[in-house]
VOBA-651188 format. One record per residue (C-alpha): residue in three letters; x, y, z. Coordinates in steps of 0.5 Angstrom, whole numbers, plus 500, padded with zeros to 3 digits. Each point is the difference from the previous one (the first is absolute). Example, Ala and Ser with C-alpha at 12.3 -4.5 7.8 and 13.67 -1.06 7.14 Angstrom:
Ala525491516
Ser502507498
***
This chain:
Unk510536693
Unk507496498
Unk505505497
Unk501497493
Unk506504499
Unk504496506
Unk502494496
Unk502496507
Unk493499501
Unk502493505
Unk505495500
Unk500493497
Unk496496502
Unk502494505
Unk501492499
Unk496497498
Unk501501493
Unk494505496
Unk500498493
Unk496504495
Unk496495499
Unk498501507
Unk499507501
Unk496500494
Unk495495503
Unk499504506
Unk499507497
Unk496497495
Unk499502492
Unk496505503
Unk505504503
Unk506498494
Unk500497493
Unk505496498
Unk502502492
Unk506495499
Unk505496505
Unk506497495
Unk504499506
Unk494495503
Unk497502507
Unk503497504
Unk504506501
Unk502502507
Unk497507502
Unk504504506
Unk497506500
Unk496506496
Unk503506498
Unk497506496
Unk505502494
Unk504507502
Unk502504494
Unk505504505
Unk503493502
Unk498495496
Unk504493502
Unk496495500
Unk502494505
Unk499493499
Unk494496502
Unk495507500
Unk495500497
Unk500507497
Unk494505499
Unk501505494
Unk496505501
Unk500506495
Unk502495495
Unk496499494
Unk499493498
Unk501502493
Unk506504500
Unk508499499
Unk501501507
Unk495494502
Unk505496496
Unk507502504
Unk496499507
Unk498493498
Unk508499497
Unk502503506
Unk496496505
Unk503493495
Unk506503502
Unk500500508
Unk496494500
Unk493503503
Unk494497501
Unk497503495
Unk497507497
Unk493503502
Unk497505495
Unk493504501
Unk494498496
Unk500502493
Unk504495497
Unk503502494
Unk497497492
Unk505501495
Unk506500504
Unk499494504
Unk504496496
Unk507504501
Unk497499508
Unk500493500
Unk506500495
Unk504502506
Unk497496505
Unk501494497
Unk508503498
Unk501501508
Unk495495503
Unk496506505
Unk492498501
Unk496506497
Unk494502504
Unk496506500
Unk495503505
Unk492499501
Unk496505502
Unk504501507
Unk503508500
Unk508498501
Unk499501508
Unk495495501
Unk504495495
Unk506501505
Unk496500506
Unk497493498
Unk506497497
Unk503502507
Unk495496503
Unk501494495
Unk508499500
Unk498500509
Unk495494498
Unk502496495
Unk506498505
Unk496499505
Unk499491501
Unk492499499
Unk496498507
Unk502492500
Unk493498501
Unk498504494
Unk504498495
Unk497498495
Unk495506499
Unk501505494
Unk503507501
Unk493504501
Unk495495503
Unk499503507
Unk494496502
Unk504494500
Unk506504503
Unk495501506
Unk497494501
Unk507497501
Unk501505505
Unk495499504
Unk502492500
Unk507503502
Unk497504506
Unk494497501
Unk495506500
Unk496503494
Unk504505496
Unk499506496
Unk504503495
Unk500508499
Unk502505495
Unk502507504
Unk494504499
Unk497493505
Unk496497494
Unk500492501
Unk504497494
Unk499493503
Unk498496505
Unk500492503
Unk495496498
Unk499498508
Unk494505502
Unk498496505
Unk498504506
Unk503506498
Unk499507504
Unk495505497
Unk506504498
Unk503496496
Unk493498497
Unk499507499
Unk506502496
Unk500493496
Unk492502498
Unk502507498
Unk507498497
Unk504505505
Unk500502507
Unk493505502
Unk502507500
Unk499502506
Unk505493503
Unk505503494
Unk500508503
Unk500498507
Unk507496499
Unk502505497
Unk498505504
Unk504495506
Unk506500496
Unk499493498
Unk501501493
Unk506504502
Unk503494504
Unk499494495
Unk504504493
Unk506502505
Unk501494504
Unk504494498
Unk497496504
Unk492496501
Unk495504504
Unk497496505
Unk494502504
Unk496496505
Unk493496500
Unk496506503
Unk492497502
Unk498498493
Unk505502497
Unk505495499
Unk508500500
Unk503503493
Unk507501497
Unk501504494
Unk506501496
Unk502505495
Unk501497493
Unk507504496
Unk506499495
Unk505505499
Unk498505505
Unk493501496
Unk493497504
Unk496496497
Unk495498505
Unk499496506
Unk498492502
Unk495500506
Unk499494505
Unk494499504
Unk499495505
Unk493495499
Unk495497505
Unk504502505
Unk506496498
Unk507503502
Unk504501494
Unk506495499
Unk506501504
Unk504502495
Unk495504496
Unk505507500
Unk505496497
Unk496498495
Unk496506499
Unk507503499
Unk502496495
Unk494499496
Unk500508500
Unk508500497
Unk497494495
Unk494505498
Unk503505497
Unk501497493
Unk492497500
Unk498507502
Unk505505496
Unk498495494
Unk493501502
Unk500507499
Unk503500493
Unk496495496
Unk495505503
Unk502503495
Unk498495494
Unk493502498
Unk504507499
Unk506498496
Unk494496496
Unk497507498
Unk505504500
Unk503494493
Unk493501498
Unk500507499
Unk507500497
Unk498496495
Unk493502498
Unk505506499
Unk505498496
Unk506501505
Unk499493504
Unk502493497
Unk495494499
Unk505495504
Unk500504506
Unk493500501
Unk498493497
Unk506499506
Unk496504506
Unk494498498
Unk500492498
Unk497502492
Unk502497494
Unk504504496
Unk499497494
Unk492499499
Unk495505499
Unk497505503
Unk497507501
Unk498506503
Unk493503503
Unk499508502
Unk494500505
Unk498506502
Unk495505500
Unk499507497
Unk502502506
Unk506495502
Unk500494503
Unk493500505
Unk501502507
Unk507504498
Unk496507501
Unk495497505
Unk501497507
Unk502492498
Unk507498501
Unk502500493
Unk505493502
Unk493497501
Unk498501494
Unk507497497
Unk499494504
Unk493499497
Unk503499494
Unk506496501
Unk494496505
Unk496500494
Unk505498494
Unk502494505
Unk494497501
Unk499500492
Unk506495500
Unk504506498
Unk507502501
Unk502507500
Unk503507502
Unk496506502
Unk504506499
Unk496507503
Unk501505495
Unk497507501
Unk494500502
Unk498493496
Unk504493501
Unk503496495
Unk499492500
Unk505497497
Unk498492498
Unk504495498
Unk501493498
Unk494500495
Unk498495495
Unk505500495
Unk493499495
Unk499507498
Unk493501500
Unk499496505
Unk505505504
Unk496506498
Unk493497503
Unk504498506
Unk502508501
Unk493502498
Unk497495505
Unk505503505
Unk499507499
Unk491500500
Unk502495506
Unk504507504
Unk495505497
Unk494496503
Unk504498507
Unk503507501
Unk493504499
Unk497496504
Unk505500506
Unk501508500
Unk493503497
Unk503503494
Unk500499493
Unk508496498
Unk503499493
Unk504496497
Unk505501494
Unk503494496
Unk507499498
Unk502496495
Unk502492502
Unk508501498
Unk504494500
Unk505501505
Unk501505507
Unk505504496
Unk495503496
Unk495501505
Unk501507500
Unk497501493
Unk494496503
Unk500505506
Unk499506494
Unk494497497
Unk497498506
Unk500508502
Unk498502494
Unk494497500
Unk499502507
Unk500507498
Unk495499494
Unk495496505
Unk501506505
Unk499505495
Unk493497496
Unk497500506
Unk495494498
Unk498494503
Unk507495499
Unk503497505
Unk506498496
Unk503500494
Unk506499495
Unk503505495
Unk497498494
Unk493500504
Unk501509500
Unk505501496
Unk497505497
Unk499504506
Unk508498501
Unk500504494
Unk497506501
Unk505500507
Unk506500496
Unk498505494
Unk498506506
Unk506498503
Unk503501495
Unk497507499
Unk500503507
Unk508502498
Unk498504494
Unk498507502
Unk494502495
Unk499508498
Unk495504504
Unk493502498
Unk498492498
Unk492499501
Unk501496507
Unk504506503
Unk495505498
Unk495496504
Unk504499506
Unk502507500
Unk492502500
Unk498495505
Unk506502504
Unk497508500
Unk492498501
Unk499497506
Unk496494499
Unk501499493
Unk501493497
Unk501500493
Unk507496500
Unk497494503
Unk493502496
Unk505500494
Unk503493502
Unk494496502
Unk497502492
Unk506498497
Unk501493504
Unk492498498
Unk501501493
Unk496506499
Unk495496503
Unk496507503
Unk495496506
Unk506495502
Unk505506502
Unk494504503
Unk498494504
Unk508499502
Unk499507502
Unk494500503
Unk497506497
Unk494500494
Unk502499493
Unk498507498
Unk505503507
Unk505496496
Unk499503493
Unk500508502
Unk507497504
Unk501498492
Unk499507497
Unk504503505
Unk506495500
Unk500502492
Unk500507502
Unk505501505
Unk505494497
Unk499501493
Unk501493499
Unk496497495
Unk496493503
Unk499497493
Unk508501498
Unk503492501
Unk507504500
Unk497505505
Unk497495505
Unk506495500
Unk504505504
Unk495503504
Unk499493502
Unk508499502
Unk501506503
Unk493498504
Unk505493501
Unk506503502
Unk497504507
Unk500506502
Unk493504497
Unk495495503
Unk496499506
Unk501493501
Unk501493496
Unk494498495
Unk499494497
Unk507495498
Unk504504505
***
């Protein structure tokens, strides 16, 4: 692991000229967000440095990692007019971007001219080690026969290869799992037919190159690996993939029916190697995209993220409207606790939402999944039948694809991403209230249980009071508690939640009526509560409510 308090963590990098612009186009968005650049990005990047408190010179063309500043504070305002000063590349800060003070920030990066960016999810090693990685592979020219192909398209990069050699050609990650492979499969030898079929090299081939310390040989050399055509298996060239000391994969070459590769194939593997680095450093963090589109999600459905930010990563409108769906069980999302991978059932969603034509976000959320919709009729009416449409539609799909009973909660239709949070509240809301009615709906609005909604907040509002010892309910609960099999707190509850209605609560507890009534008379004699009291009956009820004295649920919870 790198030592992030060494600040000379290499030296600038080597004509040709890397800009910013370059290296945030080989890293990726996923890697590093661009806050502001008042300077242009054309600026010229020689080096990374971490900022030492101890010895803080900063020097120019550096782009300078200040770790263990918050973006927020006074001191991030003097690092980005320090850096202005040396004439750095620019200021990188950590994940939480700050919210009133983001004015004084920018303020002195326009006054000084320094780029202002902040890490993604990346831990400050990984941001070095890639970084490293990026300021090697943007200075390298790109494979002449592959010019035109963009940053990250590894299936072109192989096919182009593979015209260079003359051979087929697989492109690997370092656990051996085929990132790409050249379209000219004719012929192939079944080792490579095995590992394109099963997107990486077999076990048993991986253990036993290890074990001959392959492996070992392929991340150390500088060189192409070659090993002779043995029987049916053919000729092969192999070379390791890195920038900036940091291994990023590998580029195989096989030769096909029984052809020789090309003269010059080690030549041009050793270039196409050099060349790769970019594509597959660039690869590697727009992997991370799907994350980066959850994680801008998540943080505005909690009131800490920006509409921009997300409408940016995940192609939304930021101005149309939208809403928010809880889906889940009373258990949590289905599969959670069971044996299915829960990411399944959050592709099924994202699956299921596509297929209506629907643009949206899926955020795992514990134990549910909140789906983000967007780009809704602007005709309001129209907007709630569309989430309503949508909402039966996943309650249906997921029941039927996981065997177990799914709701979903409705958020309100908002006119903008910047309120999704308050549709976030009221689809949660009304989740919670469909979970705890227990009957046969499948989805529904705040207004469809609002007065289940109601009932939560008022026992919510109570559990902080503490009542006076010797109520009715605690009587009971203390009797039950010293009588084994004594079942008068829940006898007492199923009364009360039918109304009275003796035969209703003696079915419901699945005793005869007269086995309730004598439970009747001896609730009255041990608790003194007098049933035909409403004031009496009213707090029975709420302290029943608010848990602790009953053997179970009953009706409406």
């Amino acid at each position: 692991m790198t030592d992030l308090r060494d600040h000379t963590l290499w030296g600038r990098a080597a004509e040709p000229r890397v800009t910013l612009e370059r290296l945030l186009s080989v890293v990726g968005s996923g890697a590093l967000e661009l806050d502001t650049a008042p300077g242009g990005l054309a600026v010229a990047v020689g080096g990374v440095t971490v900022l030492d408190v101890l010895a803080p010179e900063i020097r120019p063309r550096e782009l300078v990692l200040a770790v263990g500043v918050a973006a927020g504070s006074a001191q991030a305002v003097d690092v980005v007019r320090r850096a202005g000063a040396a004439e750095a590349a620019g200021v990188v800060f950590g994940p939480d971007r700050p919210q009133g003070s983001a004015g004084a920030l920018r303020a002195a990066a326009q006054e000084t001219g320094t780029a202002v960016l902040f890490r993604t999810w990346y831990r400050w090693e990984e941001l070095v080690a890639v970084l490293r990685a990026g300021l090697a592979a943007a200075g390298v020219a790109p494979l002449p026969a592959a010019r035109g192909l963009a940053l990250g398209d590894l299936d072109g990069l192989a096919d182009a290869v593979a015209a260079l050699v003359g051979g087929s050609v697989t492109i690997e990650d370092t656990e051996s799992r085929v990132l790409a492979y050249s379209s000219t499969e004719e012929n192939v030898d079944e080792m490579r037919r095995l590992t394109i079929l099963g997107r990486r090299v077999p076990p048993w081939r991986v253990a036993a190159m290890r074990d001959a310390g392959f492996f070992r040989a392929l991340w150390t050399a500088d060189d192409v690996l070659h090993r002779r055509a043995q029987g049916e298996d053919p000729e092969r060239l192999v070379c390791a993939v890195r920038a900036g000391g940091e291994v990023l994969g590998s580029v195989w070459v096989a030769a096909v029916a029984g052809r020789p590769l090309s003269p010059d194939a080690s030549e041009a593997l050793r270039a196409a190697s050099r060349a790769a680095a970019a594509h597959l450093l660039h690869h590697r963090t727009r992997g991370a995209d799907s994350r980066l589109v959850e994680d801008a999600a998540r943080a505005l459905l909690e009131e800490r993220g920006s509409a921009e930010v997300l409408a940016e990563r995940a192609a939304l409108p930021a101005e149309e409207p939208c809403a928010v769906l809880a889906v889940g069980t009373g258990a949590g999302l289905p599969g959670e606790a069971g044996s299915d991978d829960p990411s399944r059932l959050y592709a099924l969603l994202a699956l299921h939402c596509a297929a209506l034509g629907h643009r949206i976000v899926v955020v795992p959320a514990g134990g549910r999944a909140l789906v983000l919709v967007s780009a809704l009729d602007r005709e309001p009416g129209r907007a709630r039948e569309q989430v309503t449409r949508l909402g039966t539609s996943l309650a249906a799909h997921l029941s039927a694809a996981t065997g177990t009973p799914v709701r979903a909660g409705l958020g309100e239709v908002v006119p903008a991403l910047a309120r999704a949070a308050q549709s976030r509240r009221t689809a949660e809301q009304a989740l919670k209230a469909l979970t705890r009615t227990g009957d046969a709906r499948t989805v529904a609005w705040v207004e469809d249980v609002a007065d289940t909604i109601g009932v939560s907040q008022v026992l919510e509002a109570l559990r902080r009071l503490e009542l006076p010892p010797g109520t009715s309910v605690a009587l009971l609960a203390a009797f039950d508690a010293e009588h084994a099999g004594s079942r008068l707190v829940e006898s007492l509850r199923a009364y009360l939640d039918h109304f009275g209605d003796v035969s209703a609560a003696a079915r419901s507890l699945s005793v005869h009526p007269n086995s309730l009534r004598y439970r009747l008379g001896r609730i009255t004699a041990v608790s003194r509560l007098d049933l035909g009291d409403p004031e009496a009956r009213l707090l029975a009820q709420l302290q029943l409510r608010l848990g602790g004295a009953g053997k179970g649920p009953g009706p409406g919870e």
